[in-house]
N, C-alpha and C positions, 0 to 999 in steps of 0.2 A: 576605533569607532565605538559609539556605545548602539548597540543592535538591541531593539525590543521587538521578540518573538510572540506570536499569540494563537492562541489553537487549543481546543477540547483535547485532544492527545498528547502525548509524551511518556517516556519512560517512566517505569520500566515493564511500558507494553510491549510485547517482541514484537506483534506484528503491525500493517498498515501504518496509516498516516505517523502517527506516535515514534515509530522507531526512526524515520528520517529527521524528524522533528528536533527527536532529542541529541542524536546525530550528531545533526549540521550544528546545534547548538554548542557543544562538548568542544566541536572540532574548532571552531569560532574563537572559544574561549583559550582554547590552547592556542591560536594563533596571536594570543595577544590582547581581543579585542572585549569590552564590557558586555556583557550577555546577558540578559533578562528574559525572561521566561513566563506568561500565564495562563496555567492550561487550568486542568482539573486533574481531581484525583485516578488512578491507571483503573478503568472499567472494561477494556476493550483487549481482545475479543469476548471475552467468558459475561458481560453484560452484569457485572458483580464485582462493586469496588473490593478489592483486593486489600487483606489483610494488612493490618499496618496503617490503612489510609484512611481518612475519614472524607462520608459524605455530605458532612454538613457543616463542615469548618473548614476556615479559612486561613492556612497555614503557609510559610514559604522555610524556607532553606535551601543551602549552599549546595546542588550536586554535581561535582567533576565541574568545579568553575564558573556554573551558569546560576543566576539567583532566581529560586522557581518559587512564584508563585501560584498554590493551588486554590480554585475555589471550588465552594459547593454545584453538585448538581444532583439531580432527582435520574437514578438509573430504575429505566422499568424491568420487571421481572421479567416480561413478554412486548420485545419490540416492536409493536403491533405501529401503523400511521400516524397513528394519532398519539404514540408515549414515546416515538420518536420525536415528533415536531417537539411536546414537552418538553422532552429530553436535554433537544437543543436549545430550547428559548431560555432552561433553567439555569443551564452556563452562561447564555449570553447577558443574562439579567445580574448573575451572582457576579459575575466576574468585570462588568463596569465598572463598580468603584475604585477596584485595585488597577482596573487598567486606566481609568484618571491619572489617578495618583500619579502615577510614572510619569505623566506631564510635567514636574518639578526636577524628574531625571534627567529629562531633554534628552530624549535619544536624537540620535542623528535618523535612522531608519527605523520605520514600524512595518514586521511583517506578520501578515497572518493567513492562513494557509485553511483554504476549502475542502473540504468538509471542517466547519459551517458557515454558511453566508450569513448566520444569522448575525455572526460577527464582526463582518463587515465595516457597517456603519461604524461601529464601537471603533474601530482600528482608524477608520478616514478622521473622523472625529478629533482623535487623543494626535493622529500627524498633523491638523493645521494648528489645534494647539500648542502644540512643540517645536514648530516649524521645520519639523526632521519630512522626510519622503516616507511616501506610502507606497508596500509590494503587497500581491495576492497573487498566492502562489495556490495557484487548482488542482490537487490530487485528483479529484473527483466532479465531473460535471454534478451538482447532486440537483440540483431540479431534474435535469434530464434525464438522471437516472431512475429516479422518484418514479416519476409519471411511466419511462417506457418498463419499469421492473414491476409496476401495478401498486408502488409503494401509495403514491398519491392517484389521487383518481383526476382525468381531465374535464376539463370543463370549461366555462366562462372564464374564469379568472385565471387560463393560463398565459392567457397573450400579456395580461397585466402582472404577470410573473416576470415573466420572461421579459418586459421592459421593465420591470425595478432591476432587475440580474443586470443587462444593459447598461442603464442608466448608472448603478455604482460600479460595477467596474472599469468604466471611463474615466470614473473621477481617480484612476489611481493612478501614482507616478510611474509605478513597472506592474506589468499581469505577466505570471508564466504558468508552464503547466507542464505535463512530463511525457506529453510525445507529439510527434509532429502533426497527427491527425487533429488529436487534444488543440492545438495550435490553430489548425485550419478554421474549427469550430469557432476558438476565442477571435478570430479576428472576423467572423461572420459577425460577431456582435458588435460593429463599430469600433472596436477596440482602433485607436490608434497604435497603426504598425510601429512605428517608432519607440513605443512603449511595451512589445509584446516581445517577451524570450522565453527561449526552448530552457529547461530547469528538469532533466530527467533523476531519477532515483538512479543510484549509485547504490556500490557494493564496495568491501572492504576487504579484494580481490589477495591481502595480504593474510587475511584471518579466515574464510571463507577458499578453501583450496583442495585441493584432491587430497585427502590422508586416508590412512588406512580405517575403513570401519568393522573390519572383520570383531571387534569387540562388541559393536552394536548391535550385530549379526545375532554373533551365539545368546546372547543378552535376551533376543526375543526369541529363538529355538529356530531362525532360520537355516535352512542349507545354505554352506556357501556356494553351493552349484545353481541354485534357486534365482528365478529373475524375477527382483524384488520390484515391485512398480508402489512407490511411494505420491501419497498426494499429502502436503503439509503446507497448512498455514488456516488464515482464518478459513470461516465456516459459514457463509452467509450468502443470501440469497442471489448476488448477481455471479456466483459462480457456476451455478444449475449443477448442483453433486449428485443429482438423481445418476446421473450418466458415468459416476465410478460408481456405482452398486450395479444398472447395468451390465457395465462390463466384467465385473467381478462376477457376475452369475455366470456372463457368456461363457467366461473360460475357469469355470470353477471343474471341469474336468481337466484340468491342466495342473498336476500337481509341482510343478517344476516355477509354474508363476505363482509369486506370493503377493497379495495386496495389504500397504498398509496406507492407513489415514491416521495422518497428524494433525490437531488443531482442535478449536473452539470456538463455540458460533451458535449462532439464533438457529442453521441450519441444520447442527448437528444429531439430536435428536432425533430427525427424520431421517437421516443416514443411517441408523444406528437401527434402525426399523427397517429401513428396507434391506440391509447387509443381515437381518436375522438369518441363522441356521446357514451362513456361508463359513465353510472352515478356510478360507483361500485368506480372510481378510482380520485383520489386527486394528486393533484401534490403540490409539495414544494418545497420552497429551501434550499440549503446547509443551515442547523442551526448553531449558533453559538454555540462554543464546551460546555457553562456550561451549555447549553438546553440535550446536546446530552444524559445524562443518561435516562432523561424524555423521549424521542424522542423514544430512544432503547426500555425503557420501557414499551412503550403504544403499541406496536406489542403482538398480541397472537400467530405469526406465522414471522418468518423472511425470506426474500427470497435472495439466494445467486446464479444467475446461473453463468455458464462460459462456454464458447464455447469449442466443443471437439478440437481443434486445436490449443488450447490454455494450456490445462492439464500437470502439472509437468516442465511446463517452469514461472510459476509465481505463486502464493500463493496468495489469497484475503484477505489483511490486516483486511478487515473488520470485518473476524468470530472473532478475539480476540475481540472487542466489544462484538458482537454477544452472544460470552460463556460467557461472565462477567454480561452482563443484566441479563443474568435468564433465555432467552426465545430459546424455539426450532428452529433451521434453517431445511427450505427442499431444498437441494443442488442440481445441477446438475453436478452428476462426471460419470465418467465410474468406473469401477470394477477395482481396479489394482493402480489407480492414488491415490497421497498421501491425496490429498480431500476427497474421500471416505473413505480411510483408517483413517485418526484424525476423521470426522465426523458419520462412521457407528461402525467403530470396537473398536478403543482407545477412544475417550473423550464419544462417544453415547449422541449426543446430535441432533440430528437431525434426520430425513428421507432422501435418494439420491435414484434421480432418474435418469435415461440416457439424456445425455446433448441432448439440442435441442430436447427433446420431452414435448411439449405441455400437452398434455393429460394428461403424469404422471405426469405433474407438476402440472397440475391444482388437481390432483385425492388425490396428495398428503397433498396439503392446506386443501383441502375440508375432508381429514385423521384428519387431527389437529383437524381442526375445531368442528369436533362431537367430539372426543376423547380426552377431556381436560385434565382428567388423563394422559391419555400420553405425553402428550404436555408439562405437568409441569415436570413427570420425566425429559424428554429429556432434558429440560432447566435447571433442577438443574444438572442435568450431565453435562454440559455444563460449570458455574457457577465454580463448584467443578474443573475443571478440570483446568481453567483458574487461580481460587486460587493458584493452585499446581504448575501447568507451565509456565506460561504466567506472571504471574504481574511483573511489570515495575522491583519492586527492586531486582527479582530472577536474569532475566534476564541481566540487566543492570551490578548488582554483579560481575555478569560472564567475561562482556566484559570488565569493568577495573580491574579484575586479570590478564587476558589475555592482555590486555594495556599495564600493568606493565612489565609482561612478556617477550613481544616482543621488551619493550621498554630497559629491562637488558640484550637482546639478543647484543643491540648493542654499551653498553659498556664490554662485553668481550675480 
């Protein structure tokens, strides 16, 4: 099949949208099939096109089999509302022409993957052209994330938002999204059921596995008797990280718990302030991905919070790490929300406690921390569950049957 992929991220960003992105791509191409690629240059998480790349030209080349084209966009220094919207229009503006073009390639499938809808149109467009199928695959509700995280302000012109979002994703031949909640949501929007699949984030359960981190350990001057509670990955606002400095104060009499944070983000600098004059807490950066098994591994406790205003409008790609290392997460979900649910009642891999509470967040680490017994069920629950659901080739499987499929829809 010839597959044209489309989306602002891609390797070799480690984290969020970008790294499944380029993923399913790689994995695509080794199975055989033409793979096309047009994102932009890698800015994400650190908000600062990355060495090597440029943000104002239009380049492509050949990576692990997929033909990437990059184009220009305008990265702000401070992703304030309004240099986000910029942000987004400047890719979706730069990156037309090359995604015309493609129209002479005749893919058979055009996919492009939310965050950004700004996209969208560009992607429905270039599929009647080509007569290939159109997929919109939703990491992220991002209007509704916008409006309920205060990124955008509400107003008049939300209901007129929120039927253009309606109105183009109707027009597509497949919408999916990466959990089942996420699901319930897309089909509140008229979505024809028939066109709506479940498309969750995978792990690469082969690469990503319990090994020994004891190297990582002495690396940072840890004890290995020490119960290291690690929080890694992006850094940004719908995660509310106010609540590990919180808890890193709570139990900064606890010399036996070590906190570290991993990542890079719009958020970080205000971590970085309020973790002042704690000696419990280590800070890091993004590691490179063949570290990341060690990294996952050297945690006796993993921390995942999310803002309540944030719940069942996005999913933290991160737990599929998370269940594959081995180790327990102590979440913050409410009752009800699909977080809780995969983390307390289906995979039982963790502890959740109510978003934006300090106290049970700290009460919950310092739970692990004595109760190592439980610590290691939770994480082999975890482990197991991510063998079963999550690895790359379950998943992946999935979405080129259903490729195929959509793709014979439109030679009938």
């Amino acid at each position: 099949m010839k597959i044209l992929l489309y989306g602002i991220n891609y390797a070799p960003e480690l984290t969020g949208v970008g790294k499944y992105t380029s993923e399913m791509a790689t994995w695509l191409a080794a199975r055989g099939h033409e793979v096309r690629c047009v994102t932009a240059p890698p800015y994400y998480p650190q908000w600062q096109v990355q060495a090597g790349y440029s943000a104002w030209r239009w380049t492509a080349s050949m990576e692990n089999g997929v033909k990437v084209f990059r184009c220009p966009l305008w990265v702000p220094r401070r992703p304030s509302a309004k240099a986000r919207i910029l942000h987004l229009l400047s890719f979706a503006a730069s990156s037309l022409p090359v995604l015309l073009a493609q129209v002479f390639w005749r893919p058979q499938v055009v996919w492009v993957v939310e965050p950004t809808f700004f996209c969208t149109p560009s992607a429905l467009l270039v599929a009647r052209l080509s007569s290939a199928r159109s997929w919109l695959h939703i990491q992220d509700f991002e209007l509704d994330a916008a409006l309920s995280l205060g990124i955008l302000r509400r107003g008049s012109w939300r209901n007129r938002l929120k039927w253009l979002e309606s109105f183009v994703m109707r027009r597509f031949d497949r919408v999916s999204t990466i959990s089942g909640r996420m699901l319930d949501k897309l089909l509140q929007s008229d979505v024809d059921a028939k066109r709506v699949r479940l498309f969750p984030n995978w792990v690469d359960t082969s690469q990503v596995r319990p090994v020994d981190a004891s190297g990582m350990r002495r690396a940072l001057g840890l004890s290995p008797d020490a119960c290291v509670a690690l929080y890694s990955g992006n850094m940004g606002e719908k995660q509310g990280l106010e609540i590990l400095a919180e808890a890193a104060r709570q139990l900064a009499d606890r010399d036996d718990i070590q906190f570290v944070f991993c990542g890079e983000g719009a958020a970080k600098p205000r971590l970085v302030e309020l973790c002042e004059g704690l000696r419990n807490v280590r800070f890091l950066p993004l590691q490179p991905a063949e570290r990341l098994p060690e990294l996952l591994c050297m945690a006796d406790v993993h921390l995942l919070p999310q803002r309540i205003d944030a719940a069942d409008l996005v999913m933290p790609s991160k737990l599929t790490g998370i269940m594959a290392s081995g180790g327990p997460v102590v979440v913050t979900a409410a009752p009800g929300t699909e977080l809780f649910q995969v983390v307390h009642q289906i995979a039982r891999c963790g502890l959740v406690v109510p978003p934006e509470d300090g106290a049970a967040f700290a009460a919950a680490i310092r739970e692990l921390s004595l109760n190592r017994e439980l610590a290691r069920c939770l994480g082999k629950n975890g482990r197991i569950y991510a063998e079963r659901r999550l690895d790359v080739e379950v998943v992946l499987m999935d979405f080129e049957v259903e490729s195929v499929c959509v793709s014979s829809e439109n030679q009938r």
